[in-house]
C-alpha positions as CSV (number, residue, x, y, z in Angstrom):
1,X,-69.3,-74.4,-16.7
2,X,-72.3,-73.9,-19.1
3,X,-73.1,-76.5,-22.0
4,X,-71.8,-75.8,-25.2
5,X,-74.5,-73.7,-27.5
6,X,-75.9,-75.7,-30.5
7,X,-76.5,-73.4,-33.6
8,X,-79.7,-74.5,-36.1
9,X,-78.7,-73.3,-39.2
10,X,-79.5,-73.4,-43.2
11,X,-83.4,-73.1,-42.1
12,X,-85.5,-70.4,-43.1
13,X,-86.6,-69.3,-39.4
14,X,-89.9,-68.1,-38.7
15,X,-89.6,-64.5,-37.1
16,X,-91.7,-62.1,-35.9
17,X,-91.3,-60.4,-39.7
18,X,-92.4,-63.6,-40.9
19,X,-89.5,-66.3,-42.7
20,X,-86.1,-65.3,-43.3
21,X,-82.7,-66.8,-44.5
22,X,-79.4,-66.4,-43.4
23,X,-80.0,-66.6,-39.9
24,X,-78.8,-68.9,-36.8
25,X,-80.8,-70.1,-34.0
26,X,-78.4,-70.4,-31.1
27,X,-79.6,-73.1,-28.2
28,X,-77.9,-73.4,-24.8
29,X,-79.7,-75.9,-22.7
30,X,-83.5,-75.4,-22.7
31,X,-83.8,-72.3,-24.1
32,X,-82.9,-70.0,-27.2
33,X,-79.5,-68.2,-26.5
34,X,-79.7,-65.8,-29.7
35,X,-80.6,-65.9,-33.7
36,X,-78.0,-64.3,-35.2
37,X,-76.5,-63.9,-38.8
38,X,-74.8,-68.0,-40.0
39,X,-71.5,-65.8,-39.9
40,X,-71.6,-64.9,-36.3
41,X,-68.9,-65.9,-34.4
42,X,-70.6,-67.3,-31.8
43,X,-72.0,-70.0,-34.5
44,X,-69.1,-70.6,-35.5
45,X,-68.1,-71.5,-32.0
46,X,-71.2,-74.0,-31.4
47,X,-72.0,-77.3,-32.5
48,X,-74.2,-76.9,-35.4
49,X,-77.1,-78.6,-36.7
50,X,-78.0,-78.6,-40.6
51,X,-82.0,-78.5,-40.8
52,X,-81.1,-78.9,-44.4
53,X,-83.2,-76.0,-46.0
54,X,-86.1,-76.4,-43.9
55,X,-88.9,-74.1,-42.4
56,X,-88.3,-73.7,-38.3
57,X,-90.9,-72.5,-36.6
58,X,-91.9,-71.9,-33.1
59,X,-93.4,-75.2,-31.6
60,X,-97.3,-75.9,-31.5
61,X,-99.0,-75.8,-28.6
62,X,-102.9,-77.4,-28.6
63,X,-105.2,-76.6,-25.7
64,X,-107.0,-80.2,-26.5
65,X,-106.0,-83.5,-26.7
66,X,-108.3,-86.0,-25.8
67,X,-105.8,-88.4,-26.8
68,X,-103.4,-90.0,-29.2
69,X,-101.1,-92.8,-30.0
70,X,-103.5,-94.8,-29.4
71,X,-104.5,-93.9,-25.9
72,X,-107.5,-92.4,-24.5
73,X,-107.0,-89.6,-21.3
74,X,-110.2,-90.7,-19.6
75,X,-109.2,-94.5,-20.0
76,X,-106.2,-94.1,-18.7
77,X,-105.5,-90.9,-16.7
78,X,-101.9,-91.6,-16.0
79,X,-98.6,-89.9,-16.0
80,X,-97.3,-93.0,-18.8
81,X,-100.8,-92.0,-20.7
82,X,-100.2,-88.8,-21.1
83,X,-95.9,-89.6,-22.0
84,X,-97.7,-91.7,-24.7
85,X,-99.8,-89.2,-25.7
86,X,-97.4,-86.4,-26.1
87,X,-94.7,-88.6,-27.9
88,X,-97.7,-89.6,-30.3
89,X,-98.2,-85.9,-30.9
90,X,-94.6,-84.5,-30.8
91,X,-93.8,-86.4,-34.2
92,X,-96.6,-84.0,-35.5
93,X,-94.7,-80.6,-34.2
94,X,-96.9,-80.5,-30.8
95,X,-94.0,-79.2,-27.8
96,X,-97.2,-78.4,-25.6
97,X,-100.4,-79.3,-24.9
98,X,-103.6,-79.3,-22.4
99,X,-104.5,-83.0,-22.2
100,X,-108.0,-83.0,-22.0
101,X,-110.3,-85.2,-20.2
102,X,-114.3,-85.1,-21.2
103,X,-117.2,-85.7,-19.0
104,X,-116.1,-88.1,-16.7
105,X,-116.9,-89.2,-12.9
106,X,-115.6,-87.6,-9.9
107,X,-113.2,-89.9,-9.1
108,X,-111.6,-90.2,-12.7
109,X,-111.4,-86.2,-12.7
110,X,-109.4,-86.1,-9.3
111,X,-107.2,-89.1,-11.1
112,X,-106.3,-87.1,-14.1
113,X,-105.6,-83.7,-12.4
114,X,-103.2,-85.4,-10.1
115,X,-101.7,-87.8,-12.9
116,X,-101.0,-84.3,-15.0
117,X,-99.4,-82.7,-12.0
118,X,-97.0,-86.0,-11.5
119,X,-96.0,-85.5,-15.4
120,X,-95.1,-82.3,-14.7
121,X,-93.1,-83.3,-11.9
122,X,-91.4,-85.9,-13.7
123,X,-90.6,-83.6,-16.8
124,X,-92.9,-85.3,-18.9
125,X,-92.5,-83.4,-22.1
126,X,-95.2,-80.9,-23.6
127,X,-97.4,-81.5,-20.7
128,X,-98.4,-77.6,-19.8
129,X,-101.8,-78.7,-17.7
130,X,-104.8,-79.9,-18.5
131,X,-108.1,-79.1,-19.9
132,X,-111.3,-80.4,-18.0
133,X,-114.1,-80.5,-21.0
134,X,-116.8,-81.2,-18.6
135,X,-118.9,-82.3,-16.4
136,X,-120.5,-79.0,-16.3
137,X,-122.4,-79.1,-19.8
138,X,-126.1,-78.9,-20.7
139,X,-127.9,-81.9,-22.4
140,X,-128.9,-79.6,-25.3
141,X,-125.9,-79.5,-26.6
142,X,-124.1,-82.4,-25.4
143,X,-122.2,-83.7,-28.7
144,X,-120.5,-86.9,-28.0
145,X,-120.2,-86.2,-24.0
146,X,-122.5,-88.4,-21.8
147,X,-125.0,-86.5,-20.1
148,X,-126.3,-88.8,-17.7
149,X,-122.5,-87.8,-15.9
150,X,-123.8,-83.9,-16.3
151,X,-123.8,-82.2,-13.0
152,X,-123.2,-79.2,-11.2
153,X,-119.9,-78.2,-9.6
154,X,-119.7,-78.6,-5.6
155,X,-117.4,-77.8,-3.3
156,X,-115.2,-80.4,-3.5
157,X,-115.1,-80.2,-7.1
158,X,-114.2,-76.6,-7.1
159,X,-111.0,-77.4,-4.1
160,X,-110.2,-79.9,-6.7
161,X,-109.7,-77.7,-9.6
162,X,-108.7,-74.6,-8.1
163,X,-106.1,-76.4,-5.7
164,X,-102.4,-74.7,-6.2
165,X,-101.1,-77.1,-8.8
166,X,-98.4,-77.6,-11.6
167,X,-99.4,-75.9,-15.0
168,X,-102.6,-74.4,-16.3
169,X,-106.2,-75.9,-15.4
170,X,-108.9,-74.9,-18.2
171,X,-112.2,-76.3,-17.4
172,X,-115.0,-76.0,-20.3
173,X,-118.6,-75.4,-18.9
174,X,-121.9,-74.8,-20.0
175,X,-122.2,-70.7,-18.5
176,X,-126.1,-71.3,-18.7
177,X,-125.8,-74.1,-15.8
178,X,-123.4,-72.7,-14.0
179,X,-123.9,-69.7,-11.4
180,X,-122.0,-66.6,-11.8
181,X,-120.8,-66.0,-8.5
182,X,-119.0,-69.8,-9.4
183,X,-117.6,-68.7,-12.5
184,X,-116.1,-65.7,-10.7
185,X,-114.6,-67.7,-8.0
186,X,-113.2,-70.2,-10.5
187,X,-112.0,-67.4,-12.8
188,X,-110.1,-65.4,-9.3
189,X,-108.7,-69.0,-8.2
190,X,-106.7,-68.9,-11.8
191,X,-108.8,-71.2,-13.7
192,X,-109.4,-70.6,-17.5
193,X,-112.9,-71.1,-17.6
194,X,-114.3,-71.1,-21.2
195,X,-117.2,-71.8,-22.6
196,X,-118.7,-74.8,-24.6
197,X,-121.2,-77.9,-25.2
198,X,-123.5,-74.9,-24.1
199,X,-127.3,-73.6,-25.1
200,X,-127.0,-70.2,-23.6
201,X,-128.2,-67.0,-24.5
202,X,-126.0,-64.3,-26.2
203,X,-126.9,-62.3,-22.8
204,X,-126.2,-65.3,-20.3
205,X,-122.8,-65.6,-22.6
206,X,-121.8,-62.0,-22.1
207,X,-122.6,-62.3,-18.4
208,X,-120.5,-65.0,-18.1
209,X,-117.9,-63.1,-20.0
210,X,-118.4,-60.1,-17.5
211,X,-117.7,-62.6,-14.9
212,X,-114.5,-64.5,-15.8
213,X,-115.0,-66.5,-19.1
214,X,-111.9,-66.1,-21.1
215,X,-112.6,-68.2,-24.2
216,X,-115.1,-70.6,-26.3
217,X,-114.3,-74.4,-27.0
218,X,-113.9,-75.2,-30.7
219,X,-116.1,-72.6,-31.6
220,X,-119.6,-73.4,-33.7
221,X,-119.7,-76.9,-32.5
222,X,-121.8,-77.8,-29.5
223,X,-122.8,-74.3,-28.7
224,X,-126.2,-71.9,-29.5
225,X,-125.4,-70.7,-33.3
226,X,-125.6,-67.0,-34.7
227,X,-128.9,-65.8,-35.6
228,X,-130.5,-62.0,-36.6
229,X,-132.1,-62.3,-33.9
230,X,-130.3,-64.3,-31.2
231,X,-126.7,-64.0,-31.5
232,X,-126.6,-66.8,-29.0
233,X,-122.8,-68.2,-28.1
234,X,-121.2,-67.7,-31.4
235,X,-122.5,-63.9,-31.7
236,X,-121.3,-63.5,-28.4
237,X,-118.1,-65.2,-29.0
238,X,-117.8,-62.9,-32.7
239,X,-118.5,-59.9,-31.1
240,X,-116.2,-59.9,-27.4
241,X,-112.7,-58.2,-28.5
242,X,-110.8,-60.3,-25.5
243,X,-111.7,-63.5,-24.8
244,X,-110.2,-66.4,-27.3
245,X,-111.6,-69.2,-29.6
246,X,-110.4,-72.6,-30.6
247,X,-110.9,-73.9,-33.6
248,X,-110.9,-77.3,-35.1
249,X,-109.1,-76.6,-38.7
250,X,-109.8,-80.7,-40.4
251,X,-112.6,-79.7,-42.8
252,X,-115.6,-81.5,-40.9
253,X,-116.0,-80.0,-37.7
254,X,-116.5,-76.2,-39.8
255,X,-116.6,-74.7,-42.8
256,X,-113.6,-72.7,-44.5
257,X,-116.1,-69.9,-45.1
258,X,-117.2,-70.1,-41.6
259,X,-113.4,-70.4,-40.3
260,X,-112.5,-66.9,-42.0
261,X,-115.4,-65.2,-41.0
262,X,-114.3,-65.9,-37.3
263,X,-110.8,-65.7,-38.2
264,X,-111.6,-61.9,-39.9
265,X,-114.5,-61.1,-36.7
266,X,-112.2,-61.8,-33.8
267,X,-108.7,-59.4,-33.1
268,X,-105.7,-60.7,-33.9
269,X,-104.5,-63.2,-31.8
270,X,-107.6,-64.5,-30.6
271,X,-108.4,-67.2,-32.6
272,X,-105.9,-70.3,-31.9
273,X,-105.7,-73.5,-33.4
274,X,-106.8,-76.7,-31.6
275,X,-107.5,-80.1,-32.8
276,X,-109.3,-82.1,-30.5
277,X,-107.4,-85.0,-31.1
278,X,-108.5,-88.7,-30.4
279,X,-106.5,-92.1,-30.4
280,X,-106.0,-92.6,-33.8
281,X,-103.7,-89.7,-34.0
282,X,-100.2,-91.0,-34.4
283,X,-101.6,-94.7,-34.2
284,X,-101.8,-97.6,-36.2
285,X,-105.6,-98.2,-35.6
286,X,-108.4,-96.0,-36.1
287,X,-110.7,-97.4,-33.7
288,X,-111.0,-96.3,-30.0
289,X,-113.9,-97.1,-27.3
290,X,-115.5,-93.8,-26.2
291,X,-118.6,-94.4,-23.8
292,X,-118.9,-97.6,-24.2
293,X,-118.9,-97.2,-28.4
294,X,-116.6,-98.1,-30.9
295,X,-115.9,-94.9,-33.1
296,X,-113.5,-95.7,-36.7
297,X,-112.0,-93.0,-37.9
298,X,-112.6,-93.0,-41.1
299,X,-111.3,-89.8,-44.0
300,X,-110.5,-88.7,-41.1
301,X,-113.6,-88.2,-39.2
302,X,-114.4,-89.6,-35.9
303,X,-117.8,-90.0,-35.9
304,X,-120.2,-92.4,-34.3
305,X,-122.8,-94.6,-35.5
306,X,-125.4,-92.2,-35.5
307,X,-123.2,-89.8,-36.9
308,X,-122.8,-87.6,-34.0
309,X,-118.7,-86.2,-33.9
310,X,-116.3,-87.7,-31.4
311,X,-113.7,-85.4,-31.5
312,X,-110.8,-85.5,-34.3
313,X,-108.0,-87.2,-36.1
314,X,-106.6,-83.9,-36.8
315,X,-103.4,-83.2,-35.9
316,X,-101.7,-79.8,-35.5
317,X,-99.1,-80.0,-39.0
318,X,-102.4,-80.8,-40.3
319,X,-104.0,-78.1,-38.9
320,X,-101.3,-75.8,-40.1
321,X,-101.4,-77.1,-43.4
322,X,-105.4,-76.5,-43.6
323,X,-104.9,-73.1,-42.2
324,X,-102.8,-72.2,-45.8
325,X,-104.1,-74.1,-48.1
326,X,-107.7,-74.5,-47.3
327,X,-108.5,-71.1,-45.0
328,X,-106.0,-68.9,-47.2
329,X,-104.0,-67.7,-44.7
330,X,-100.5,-66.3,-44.5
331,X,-98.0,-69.3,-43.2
332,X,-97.1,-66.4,-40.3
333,X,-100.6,-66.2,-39.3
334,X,-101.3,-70.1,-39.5
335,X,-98.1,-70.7,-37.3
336,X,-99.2,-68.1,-34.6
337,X,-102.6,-69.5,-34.6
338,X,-100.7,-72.7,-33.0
339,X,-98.0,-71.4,-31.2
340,X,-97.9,-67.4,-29.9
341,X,-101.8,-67.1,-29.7
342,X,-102.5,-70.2,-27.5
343,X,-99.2,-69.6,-25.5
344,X,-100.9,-65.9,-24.5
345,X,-104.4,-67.6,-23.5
346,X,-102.4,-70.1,-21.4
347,X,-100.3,-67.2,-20.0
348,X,-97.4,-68.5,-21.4
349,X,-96.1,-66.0,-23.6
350,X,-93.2,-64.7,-21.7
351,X,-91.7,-68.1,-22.3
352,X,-93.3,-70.1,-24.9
353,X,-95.0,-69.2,-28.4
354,X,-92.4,-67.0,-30.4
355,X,-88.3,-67.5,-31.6
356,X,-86.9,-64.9,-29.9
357,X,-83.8,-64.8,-26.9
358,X,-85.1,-66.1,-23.7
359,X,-88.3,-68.8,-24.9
360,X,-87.8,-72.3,-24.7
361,X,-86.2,-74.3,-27.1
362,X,-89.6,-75.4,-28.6
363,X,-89.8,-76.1,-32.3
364,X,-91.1,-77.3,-35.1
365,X,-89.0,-78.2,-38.3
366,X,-91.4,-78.1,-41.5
367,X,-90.2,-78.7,-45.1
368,X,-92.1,-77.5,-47.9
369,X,-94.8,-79.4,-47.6
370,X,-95.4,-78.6,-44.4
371,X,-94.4,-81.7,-42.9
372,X,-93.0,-82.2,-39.7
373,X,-88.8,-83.3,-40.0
374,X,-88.6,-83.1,-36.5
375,X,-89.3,-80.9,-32.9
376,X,-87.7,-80.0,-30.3
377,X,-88.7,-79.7,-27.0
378,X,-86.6,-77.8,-24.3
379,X,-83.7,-78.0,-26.1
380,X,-84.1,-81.3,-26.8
381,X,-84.2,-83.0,-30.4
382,X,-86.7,-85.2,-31.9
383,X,-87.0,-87.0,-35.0
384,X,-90.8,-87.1,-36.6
């Protein structure tokens, strides 16, 4: 015998044609049964549950998240880590996310791919893969990263990576240090290799796009900028119609202007919103050790000493938020910039990203503020 259907209703539900009254979002089990009309008999019929005049919207999903609630991936690449880390996150809309491990040791990269293919196992929720941001980076353009753990990729690092695993492996690499013939093999294995902390060319880029690169990490930062001249990484980033790019929408990391001149450069759909989240999100303190240093978050910047950036306190309502009221876009387009566009780069899209019949129970409840009530994930309800 099937569960009985619950029915969200008195929300202004985030379609396809952008927000719209009246309607029902039926939920049986994990996934979305129907949105119908609130007179539907079938509403009627199911246990309902007043969001009380609030937005819903299709849950976020962030491709990076170095950490939160307090916890750092590469400190503690472990399956109650990354439970911590997604619970810290969830009260923030976040039903899916890559967490992300920087540069790091061999060893402590084999621990986190195995501890994110446990969470899966164990229904962890949100966990959808992981992101490997490193070691595979040039010096140049190293950020926060260590470099003295910089290295090339060898044959037990790529069986590693491209091993048949649970969820989506995205490794970030430097496409200047890398050969080609590896970034094809990575690419054909069903790794999302993009590009980042990189000093390439705009030619070694588009190679490297001509050979399996799919996307750019938080586009701008740690990558060659666009000149006249030399388009370098961003021009070729700007100027490919397939490949995605991740942006980091807290008002440090880029510029508005420079956010909606990507935004207007790229097709629709191809620019997704990430934060780059550290400890302090959805944590009391705003201190975490990265590399040996203590970096305070402070205004919301993660910054160390010497004033280099150490990823972000942002988090994805945030994000949102910024998107509107700081970028100028559409509340649609903001939302699909966390939720459908980075479900399609993570291949996701026949199940996660949009409300419609079929995808996962994933949501976010917003109210007009844009703050997170509460999320759902698979079906299942959270308070924020």
């Amino acid at each position: 015998m099937s569960t009985q259907a619950t029915a969200l209703v008195n929300a202004r539900v985030l379609t396809d044609h952008g927000p719209q009254d009246g309607l029902a979002v039926l939920v049986r089990g994990d996934r979305i049964e129907a949105i119908v009309r609130t007179d539907d008999a079938r509403v009627v019929a199911a246990q309902r549950h007043d969001l009380k005049g609030h937005l819903l919207l299709p849950g976020f999903i962030d491709v990076q998240v170095n950490g939160g609630g307090g916890v750092l991936f590469n400190a503690e690449p472990t399956v109650e880590a990354l439970a911590a880390m997604g619970a810290a996150h969830r009260k923030f809309g976040t039903t899916g996310f890559l967490p992300t491990l920087i540069t790091d040791t061999a060893d402590v990269m084999r621990q986190a791919l195995d501890a994110v293919d446990a969470a899966i196992e164990q229904g962890v929720p949100g966990v959808l893969g992981i992101h490997l941001e490193g070691p595979f980076l040039a010096t140049a353009r190293k950020g926060i990263h260590d470099a003295s753990l910089f290295r090339l990729p060898d044959a037990e690092d790529i069986a590693a990576i491209t091993r048949n695993r649970r969820g989506v492996v995205m490794l970030t690499l430097a496409v200047e240090e890398v050969p080609l013939d590896t970034i094809r093999q990575l690419s054909e294995a069903g790794v999302l290799v993009v590009a980042g902390h990189t000093a390439a060319s705009y030619d070694a880029t588009r190679a490297a796009l001509d050979a399996g690169v799919c996307g750019f990490t938080h586009l701008y930062n740690a990558m060659t900028p666009l000149g006249s001249r030399e388009p370098g990484v961003v021009g070729a980033a700007l100027d490919d119609p397939y490949s995605w790019c991740g942006l980091i929408v807290d008002g440090h990391h880029v510029h508005p202007a420079a956010l909606r001149v990507a935004i207007a450069a790229k097709a629709r759909g191809k620019s997704v919103l990430v934060t780059d989240a550290m400890p302090p999100v959805g944590a009391d303190s705003p201190e975490y050790i990265l590399n040996g240093q203590t970096i305070i978050a402070r205004d919301g910047i993660c910054q160390s000493d010497t004033g280099v950036l150490a990823g972000s306190a942002l988090d994805m309502a945030t994000g949102v938020r910024n998107l509107v009221n700081m970028v100028g876009l559409p509340l649609a387009e903001a939302s699909r910039m966390a939720s459908a566009y980075p479900a399609a780069w993570l291949g996701l899209d026949r199940t996660h990203g949009r409300l419609v019949a079929g995808q996962r129970a994933d949501f976010a409840v917003m109210d007009e503020r844009l703050v997170v009530s509460e999320t759902w994930i698979g079906g299942v309800r959270y308070a924020a």
